[in-house]
N, C-alpha and C positions, 0 to 999 in steps of 0.2 A: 407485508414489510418485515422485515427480519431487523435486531434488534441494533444492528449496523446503522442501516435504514434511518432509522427513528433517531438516531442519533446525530447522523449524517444527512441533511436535506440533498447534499453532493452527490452522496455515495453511488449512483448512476454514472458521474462522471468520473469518478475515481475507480471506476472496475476498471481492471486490465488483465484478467486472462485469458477472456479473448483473444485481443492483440498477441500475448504468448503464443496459443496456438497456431496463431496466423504466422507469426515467423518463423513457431518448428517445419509448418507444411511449408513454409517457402525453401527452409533449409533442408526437406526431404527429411526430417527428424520425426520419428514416429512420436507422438500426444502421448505422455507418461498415462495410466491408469491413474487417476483420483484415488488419495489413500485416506480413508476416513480419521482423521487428528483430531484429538480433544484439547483442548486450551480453556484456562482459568475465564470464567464466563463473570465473574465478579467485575463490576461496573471499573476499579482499578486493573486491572487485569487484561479488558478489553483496552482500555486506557493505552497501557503498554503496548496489545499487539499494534493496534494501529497507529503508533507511534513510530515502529519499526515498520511497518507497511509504507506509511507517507515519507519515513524518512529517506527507505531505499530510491525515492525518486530523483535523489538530488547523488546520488553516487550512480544511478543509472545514465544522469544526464554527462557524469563524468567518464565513464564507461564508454555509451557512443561515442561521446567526440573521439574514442581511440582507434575507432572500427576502420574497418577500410569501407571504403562508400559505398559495396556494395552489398557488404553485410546488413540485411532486418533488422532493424532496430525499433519497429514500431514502441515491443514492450519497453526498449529503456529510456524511451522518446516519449511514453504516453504522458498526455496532459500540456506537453511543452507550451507555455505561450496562455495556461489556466494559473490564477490564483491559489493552485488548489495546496499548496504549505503555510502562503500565510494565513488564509483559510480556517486551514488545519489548528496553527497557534491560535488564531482566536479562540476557535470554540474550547480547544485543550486552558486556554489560561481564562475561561468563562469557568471554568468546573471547580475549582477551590478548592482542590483535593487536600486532606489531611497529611500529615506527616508521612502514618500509616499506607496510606492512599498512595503515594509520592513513592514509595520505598515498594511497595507492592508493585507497581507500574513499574519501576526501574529495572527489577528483579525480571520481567516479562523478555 
């Protein structure tokens, strides 16, 4: 388990690049290369990305309803119809994060 994982008992459910893929090859779009990124690994830090990870789900939802119907939308569709933001608030307002903490994740 990777330390997402351990945080997230979800986080299975919440992968979606998969489904990315699957819609570039639907739209004949070549699969970008993987580019190796470093990101602040400090418990606020991850705080933050996956903040912006869970969040883009709810502007993805706003996104397809634009599409015309025949456009893939699996990836801005994943999860539709899963708890998986309010979820997310729980465990994120379980953490007590410090001020510090707060302001670090914002910053992300």
């Amino acid at each position: 388990n990777n330390s997402v994982e351990r945080e997230l008992s979800d986080w299975p459910d919440r992968r979606r690049s998969q489904v990315l893929v699957d819609d570039l090859e639907t739209m004949e779009i070549d699969v970008p290369v993987p580019e190796s990124i470093s990101f602040d690994n400090s418990p606020a830090g991850k705080i933050g990305i996956l903040y912006v990870i869970e969040g883009s789900r709810l502007g993805g939802r706003v996104l397809a309803a634009k599409l015309n119907v025949k456009t893939p939308a699996k990836f801005l569709l994943h999860g539709k119809g899963k708890p998986l933001w309010p979820n997310f608030l729980a465990w994120l307002g379980a953490k007590n994060l410090s001020a510090d903490d707060t302001q670090t994740a914002l910053n992300k």
